[in-house]
C-alpha positions as CSV (number, residue, x, y, z in Angstrom):
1,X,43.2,-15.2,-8.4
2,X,42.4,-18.7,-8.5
3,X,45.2,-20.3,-9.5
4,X,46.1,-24.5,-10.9
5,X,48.2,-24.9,-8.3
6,X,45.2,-24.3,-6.1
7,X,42.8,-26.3,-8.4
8,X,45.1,-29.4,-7.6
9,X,45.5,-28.9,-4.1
10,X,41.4,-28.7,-3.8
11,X,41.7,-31.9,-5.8
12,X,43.4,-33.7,-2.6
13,X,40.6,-34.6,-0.1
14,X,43.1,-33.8,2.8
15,X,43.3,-30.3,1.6
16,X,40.1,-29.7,1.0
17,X,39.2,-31.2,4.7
18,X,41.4,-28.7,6.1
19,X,39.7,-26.1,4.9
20,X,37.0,-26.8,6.0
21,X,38.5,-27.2,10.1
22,X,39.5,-24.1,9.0
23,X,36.8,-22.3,8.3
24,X,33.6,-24.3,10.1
25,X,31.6,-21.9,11.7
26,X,32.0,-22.2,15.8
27,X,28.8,-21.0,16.7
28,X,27.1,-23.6,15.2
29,X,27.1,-26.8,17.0
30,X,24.8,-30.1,17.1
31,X,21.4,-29.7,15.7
32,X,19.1,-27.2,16.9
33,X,20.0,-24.1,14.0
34,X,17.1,-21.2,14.7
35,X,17.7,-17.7,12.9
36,X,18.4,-16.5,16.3
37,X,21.7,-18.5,16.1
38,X,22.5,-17.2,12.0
39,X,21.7,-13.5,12.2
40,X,24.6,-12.6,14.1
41,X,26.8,-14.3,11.5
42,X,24.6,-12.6,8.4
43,X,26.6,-9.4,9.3
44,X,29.8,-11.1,8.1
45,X,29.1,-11.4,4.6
46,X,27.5,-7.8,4.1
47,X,30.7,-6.6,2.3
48,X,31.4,-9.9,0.5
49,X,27.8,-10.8,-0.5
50,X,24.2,-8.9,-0.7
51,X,22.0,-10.2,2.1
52,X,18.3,-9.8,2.0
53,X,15.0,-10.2,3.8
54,X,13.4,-12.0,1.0
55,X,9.9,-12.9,3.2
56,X,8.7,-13.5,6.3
57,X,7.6,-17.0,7.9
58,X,3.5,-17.5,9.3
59,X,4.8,-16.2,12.4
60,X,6.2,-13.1,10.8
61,X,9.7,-14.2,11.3
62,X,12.3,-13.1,8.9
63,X,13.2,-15.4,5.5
64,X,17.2,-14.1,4.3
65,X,18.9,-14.9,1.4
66,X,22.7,-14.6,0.5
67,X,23.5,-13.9,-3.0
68,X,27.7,-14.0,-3.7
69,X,29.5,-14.3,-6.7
70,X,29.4,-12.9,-9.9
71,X,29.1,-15.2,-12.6
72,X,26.6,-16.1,-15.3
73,X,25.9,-19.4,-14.0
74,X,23.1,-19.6,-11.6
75,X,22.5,-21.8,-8.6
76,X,19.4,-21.7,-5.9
77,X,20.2,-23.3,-2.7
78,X,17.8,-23.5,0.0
79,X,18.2,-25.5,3.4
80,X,15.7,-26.3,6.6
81,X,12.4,-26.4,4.2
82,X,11.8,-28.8,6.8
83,X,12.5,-26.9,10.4
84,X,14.3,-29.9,12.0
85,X,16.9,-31.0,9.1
86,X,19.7,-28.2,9.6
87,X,22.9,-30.1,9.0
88,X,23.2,-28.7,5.1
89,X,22.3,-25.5,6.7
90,X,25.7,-25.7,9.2
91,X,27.4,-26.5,6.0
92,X,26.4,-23.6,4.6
93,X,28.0,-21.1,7.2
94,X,31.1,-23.1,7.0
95,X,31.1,-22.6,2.9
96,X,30.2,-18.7,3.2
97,X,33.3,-18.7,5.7
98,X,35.9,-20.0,3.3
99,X,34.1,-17.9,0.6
100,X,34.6,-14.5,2.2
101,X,38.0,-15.7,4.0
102,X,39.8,-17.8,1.2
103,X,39.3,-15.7,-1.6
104,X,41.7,-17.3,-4.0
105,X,40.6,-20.9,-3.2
106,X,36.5,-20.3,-4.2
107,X,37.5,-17.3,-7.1
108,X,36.6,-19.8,-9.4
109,X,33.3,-20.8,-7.7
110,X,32.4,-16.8,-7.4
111,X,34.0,-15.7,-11.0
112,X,31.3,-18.5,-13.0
113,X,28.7,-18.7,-10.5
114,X,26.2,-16.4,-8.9
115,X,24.7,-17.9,-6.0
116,X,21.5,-17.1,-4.4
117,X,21.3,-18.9,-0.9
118,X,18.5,-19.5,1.6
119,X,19.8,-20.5,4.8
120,X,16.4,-21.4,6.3
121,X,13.5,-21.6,4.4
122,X,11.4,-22.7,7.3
123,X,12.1,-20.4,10.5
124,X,9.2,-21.5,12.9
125,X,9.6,-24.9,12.0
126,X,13.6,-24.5,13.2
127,X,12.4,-22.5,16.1
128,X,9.9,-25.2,17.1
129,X,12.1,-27.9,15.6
130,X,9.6,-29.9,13.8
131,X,9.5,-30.9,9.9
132,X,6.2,-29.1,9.2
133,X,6.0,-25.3,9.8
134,X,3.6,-23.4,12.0
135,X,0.3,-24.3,10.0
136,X,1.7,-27.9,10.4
137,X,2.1,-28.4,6.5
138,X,4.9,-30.3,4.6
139,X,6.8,-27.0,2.2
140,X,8.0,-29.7,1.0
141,X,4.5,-31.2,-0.4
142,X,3.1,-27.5,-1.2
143,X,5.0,-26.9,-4.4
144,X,1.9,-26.5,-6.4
145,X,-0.4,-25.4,-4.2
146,X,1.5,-22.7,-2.7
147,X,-0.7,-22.0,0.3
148,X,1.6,-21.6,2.7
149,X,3.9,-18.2,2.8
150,X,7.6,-19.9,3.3
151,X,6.3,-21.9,-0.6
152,X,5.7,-18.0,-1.7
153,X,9.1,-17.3,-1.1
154,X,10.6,-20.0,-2.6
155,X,8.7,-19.9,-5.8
156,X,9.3,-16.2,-6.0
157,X,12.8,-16.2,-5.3
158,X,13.2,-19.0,-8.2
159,X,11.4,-16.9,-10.8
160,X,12.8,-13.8,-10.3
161,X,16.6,-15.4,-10.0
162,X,16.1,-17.9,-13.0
163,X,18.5,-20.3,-11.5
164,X,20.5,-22.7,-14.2
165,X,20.9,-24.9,-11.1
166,X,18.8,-25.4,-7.7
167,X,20.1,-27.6,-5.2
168,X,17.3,-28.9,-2.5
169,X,18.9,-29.3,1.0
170,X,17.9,-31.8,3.7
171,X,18.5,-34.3,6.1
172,X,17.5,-37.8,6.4
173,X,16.8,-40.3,9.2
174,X,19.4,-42.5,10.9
175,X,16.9,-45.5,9.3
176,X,18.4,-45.4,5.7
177,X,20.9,-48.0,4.4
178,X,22.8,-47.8,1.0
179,X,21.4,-50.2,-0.9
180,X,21.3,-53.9,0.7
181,X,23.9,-53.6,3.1
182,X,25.3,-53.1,6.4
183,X,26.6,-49.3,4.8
184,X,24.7,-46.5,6.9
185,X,23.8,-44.3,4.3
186,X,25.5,-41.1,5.2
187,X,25.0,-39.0,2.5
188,X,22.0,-39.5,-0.1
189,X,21.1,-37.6,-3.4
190,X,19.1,-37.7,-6.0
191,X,17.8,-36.2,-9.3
192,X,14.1,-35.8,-9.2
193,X,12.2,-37.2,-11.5
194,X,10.2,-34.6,-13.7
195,X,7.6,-36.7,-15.1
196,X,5.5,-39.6,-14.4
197,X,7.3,-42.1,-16.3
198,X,10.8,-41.3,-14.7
199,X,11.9,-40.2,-18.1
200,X,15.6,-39.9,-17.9
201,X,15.6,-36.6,-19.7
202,X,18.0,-33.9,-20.9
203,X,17.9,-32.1,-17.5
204,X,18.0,-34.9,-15.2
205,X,21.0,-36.1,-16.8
206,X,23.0,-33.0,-15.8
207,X,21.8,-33.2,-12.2
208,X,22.9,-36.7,-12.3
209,X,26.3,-35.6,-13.8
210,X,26.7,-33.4,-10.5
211,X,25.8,-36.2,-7.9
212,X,28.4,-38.6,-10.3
213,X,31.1,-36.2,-9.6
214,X,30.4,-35.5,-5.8
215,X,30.0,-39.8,-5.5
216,X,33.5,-39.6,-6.6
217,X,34.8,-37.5,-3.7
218,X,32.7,-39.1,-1.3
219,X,33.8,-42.2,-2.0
220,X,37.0,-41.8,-1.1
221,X,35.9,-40.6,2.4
222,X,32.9,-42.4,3.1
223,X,33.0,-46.1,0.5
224,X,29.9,-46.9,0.1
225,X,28.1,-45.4,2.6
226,X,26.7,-42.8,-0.4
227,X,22.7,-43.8,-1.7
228,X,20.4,-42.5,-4.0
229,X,16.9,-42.0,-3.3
230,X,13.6,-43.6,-5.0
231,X,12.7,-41.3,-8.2
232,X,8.8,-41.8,-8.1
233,X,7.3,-39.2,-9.1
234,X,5.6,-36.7,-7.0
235,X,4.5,-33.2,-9.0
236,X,3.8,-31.9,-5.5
237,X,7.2,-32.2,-3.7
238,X,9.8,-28.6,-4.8
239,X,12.2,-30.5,-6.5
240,X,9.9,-32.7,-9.0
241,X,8.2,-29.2,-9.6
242,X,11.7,-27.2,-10.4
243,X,13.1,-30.8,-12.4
244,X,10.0,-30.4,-14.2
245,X,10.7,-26.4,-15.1
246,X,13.4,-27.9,-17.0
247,X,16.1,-26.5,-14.1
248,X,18.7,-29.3,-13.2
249,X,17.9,-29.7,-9.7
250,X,20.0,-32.0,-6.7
251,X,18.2,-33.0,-3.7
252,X,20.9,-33.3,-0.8
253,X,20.4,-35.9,1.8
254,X,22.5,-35.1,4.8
255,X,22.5,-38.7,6.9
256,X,24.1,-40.5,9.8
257,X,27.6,-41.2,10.5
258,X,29.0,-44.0,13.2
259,X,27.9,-42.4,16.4
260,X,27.8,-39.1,15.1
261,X,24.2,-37.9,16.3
262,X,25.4,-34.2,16.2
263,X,26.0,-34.9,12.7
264,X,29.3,-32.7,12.4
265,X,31.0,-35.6,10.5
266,X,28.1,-35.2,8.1
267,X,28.4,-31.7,8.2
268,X,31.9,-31.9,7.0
269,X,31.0,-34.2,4.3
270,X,28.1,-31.9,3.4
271,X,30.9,-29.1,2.8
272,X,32.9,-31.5,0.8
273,X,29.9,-32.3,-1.1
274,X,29.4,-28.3,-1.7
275,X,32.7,-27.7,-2.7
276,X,32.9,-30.7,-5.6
277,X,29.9,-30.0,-7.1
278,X,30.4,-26.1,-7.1
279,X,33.4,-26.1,-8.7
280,X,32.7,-28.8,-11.0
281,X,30.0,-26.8,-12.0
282,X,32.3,-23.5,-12.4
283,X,34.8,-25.5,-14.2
284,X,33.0,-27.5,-17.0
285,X,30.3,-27.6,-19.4
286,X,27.8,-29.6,-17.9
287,X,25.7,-31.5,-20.4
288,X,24.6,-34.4,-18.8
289,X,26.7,-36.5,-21.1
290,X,28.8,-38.3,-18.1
291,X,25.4,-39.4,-16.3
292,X,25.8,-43.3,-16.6
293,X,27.7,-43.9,-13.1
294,X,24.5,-42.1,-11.3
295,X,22.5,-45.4,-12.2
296,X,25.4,-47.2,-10.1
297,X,24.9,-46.0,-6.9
298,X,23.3,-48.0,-4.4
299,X,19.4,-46.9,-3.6
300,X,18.3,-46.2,0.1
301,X,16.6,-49.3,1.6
302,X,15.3,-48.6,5.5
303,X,17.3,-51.2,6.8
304,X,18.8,-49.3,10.2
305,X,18.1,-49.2,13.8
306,X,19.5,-47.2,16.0
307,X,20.3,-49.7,18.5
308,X,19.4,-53.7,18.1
309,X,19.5,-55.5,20.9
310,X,20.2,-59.6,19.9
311,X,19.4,-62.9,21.5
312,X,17.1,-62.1,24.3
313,X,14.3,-63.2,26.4
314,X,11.4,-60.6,26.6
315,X,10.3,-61.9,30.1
316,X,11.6,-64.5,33.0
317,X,9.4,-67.2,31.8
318,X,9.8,-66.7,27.8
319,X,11.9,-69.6,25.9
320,X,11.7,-67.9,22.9
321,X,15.0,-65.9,21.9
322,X,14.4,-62.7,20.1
323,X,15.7,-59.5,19.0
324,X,14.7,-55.5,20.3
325,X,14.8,-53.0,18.0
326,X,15.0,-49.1,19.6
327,X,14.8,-46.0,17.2
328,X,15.8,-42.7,18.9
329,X,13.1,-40.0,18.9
330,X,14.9,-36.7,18.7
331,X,12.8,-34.1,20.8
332,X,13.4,-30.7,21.9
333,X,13.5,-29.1,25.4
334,X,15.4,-26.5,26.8
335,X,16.8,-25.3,23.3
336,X,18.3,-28.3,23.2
337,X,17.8,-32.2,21.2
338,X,17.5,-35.1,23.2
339,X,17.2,-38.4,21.6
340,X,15.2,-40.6,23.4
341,X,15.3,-44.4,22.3
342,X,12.1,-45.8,21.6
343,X,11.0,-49.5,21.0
344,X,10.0,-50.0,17.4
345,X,10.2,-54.0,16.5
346,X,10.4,-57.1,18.4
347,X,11.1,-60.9,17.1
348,X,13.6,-62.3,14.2
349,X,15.7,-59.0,13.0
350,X,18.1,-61.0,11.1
351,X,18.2,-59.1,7.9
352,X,18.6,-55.8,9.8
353,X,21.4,-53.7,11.0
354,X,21.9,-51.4,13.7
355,X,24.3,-48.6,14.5
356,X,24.4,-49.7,17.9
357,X,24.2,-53.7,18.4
358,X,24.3,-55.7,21.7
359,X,24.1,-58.9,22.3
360,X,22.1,-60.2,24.9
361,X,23.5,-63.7,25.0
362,X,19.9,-65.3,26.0
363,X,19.6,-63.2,28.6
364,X,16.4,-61.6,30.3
365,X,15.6,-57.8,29.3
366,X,13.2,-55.5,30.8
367,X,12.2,-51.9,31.3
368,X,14.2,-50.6,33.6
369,X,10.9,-50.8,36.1
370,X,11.1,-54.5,35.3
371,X,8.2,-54.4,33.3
372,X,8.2,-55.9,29.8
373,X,9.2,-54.1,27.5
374,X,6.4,-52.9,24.7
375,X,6.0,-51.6,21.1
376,X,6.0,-47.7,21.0
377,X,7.4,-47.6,24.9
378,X,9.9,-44.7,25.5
379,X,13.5,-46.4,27.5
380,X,16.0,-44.5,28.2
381,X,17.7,-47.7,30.0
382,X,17.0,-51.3,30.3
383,X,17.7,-53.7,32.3
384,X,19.8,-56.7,31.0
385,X,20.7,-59.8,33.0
386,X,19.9,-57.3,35.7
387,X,22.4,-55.1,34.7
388,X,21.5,-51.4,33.8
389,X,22.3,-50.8,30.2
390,X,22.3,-47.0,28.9
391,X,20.9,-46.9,25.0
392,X,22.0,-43.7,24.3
393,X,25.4,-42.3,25.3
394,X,25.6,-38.6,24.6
């Protein structure tokens, strides 16, 4: 059984960090996550948890769920809605692990709580690692309409399960800063809004009691590199819709971390993240009355580039210093993500920040053909002082 001594010990962030080196799931590595790669590990969990084909995807692929644990209070998690976010999804595995390994540690979690897990709502879109799924629509923008089959799923799922709980998982762009700062924001949340006004209702205030207690942990790991995201309204995206149902709903954010473009230091804080708010949640009463410190977390601004290169010339014969922005464009080929930097803003970038920064000292940069180099253009190098500069090291 789950014991106090093992409540405090999961109260230590070193603990709780070796469980999950413990228990991350080896198979799953960097970015590309396909069903292909998380059938084989479905077979684990058959005596631990009920797995089920709960749909099938516009290409007819297979849509599972994992339902574990026992207990009257209810949580819906779903990840890769959009095909190319699968970082929450890695997480996921690495939770299930401990779950059917460390029995005593998540007895808590699986005595209160009932869980009802979609790994990936979006199979073609993982397959073909793009955001939108094979009819090219947003799932995430097709909570109303419901005209795609993955939406189906999702919605049927929900009314059959009744959650108490639904937690939206994603991942978010290297371009997002926590508030005005030079803080990547690594990991992001938020509490939908569930009406036009941004009412801070009843049930937003227990989602926002949630995020207040995973902040906390975070914090202690990543100081202010946590963010919240814009509430405005959107009756069309899945988690205003659920909010709306009245069912405290999370939107996870799963973000950049120093050079981590594999996002497995995110991953790990995505865990970490799974773990506080699951057994906060099988622990107390949540009510939504310890909300206020939501409101004091810093909201996303897009203040990031992936790389800046400062203090440059643009050609031999400029005068004019300036700064070169590059964004990496991730794109698949061979089963495997690339990031390719791209060239997104050119002139004065003194109020941004980069993850990458290097200064050019006044010197001349160029394509590495020597050509200038141009809004939108694709570099993999440059040329700098003559010198040939790699942007992204992999």
């Amino acid at each position: 059984m789950f014991t106090f001594v093992d409540q405090i010990k999961l109260m230590d962030i070193k603990y709780t960090q070796a469980l999950f080196e413990k228990h991350k799931e080896q198979t799953l590595y960097h970015r590309y996550i396909t069903n292909e790669k998380i059938k084989p590990l479905l077979s684990k969990y058959k005596n631990k948890a009920v797995v089920n084909v709960v749909g099938k995807s516009v290409l007819g692929d297979d849509i599972f769920s994992v339902k574990i644990g026992s207990g009257p209070k209810k949580i819906l998690m779903w990840s890769q809605m959009h095909g190319n976010e699968s970082t929450t999804t890695k997480a996921i595995f690495d939770f299930l692990n401990t779950c059917i390994s460390d029995i005593n540690i998540t007895a808590s979690i699986l005595k209160e709580c009932t869980l009802c897990i979609i790994p990936i709502l979006n199979p073609d879109g993982a397959k073909a690692y793009t955001r939108v799924n094979a009819n090219t629509v947003d799932l995430n923008r097709d909570a109303q309409d419901q005209t795609q089959p993955e939406s189906v799923v999702l919605n049927t799922v929900f009314n059959d399960f009744k959650p108490h709980f639904c937690f939206n998982l994603h991942g978010q762009r290297t371009i997002f800063s926590a508030g005005n700062s030079n803080n990547s924001a690594t990991i992001s949340f938020l509490a939908p809004a569930q009406d036009k006004d941004c009412t801070v209702t009843p049930t937003r205030k227990v989602a926002m009691e949630v995020i207040v207690n995973m902040n906390k942990t975070l914090q202690e790991l990543i100081p202010n590199q946590v963010g919240v995201y814009d509430d405005a309204f959107n009756i069309n995206c899945v988690g205003d819709t659920f909010q709306s149902k009245n069912i405290p709903t999370i939107l996870f954010e799963a973000g950049h971390f120093a050079n981590d473009y594999a996002r497995e230091k995110t991953r790990e804080l995505i865990y970490m993240s799974y773990m506080s708010s699951l057994l906060y949640i099988a622990e107390n009463n949540v009510d939504g009355t310890k909300y206020q410190d939501y409101f004091n977390i810093p909201e996303n601004e897009k203040l990031f580039f992936d790389v800046i290169i400062k203090n440059v010339r643009p050609n031999t014969k400029a005068e004019t210093i300036v700064d070169i922005a590059f964004q990496f464009e991730e794109r698949l080929e061979h089963e495997e993500v690339i990031f390719i930097p791209i060239v997104k803003k050119i002139g004065d970038l003194t109020n941004y920040y980069a993850h990458k920064q290097i200064d050019g000292n006044g010197s001349v940069v160029l394509a590495i053909n020597n050509d200038e180099l141009k809004i939108d253009s694709a570099n993999v190098f440059v040329k700098l002082n003559n010198e040939k500069i790699v942007l992204f090291v992999k």
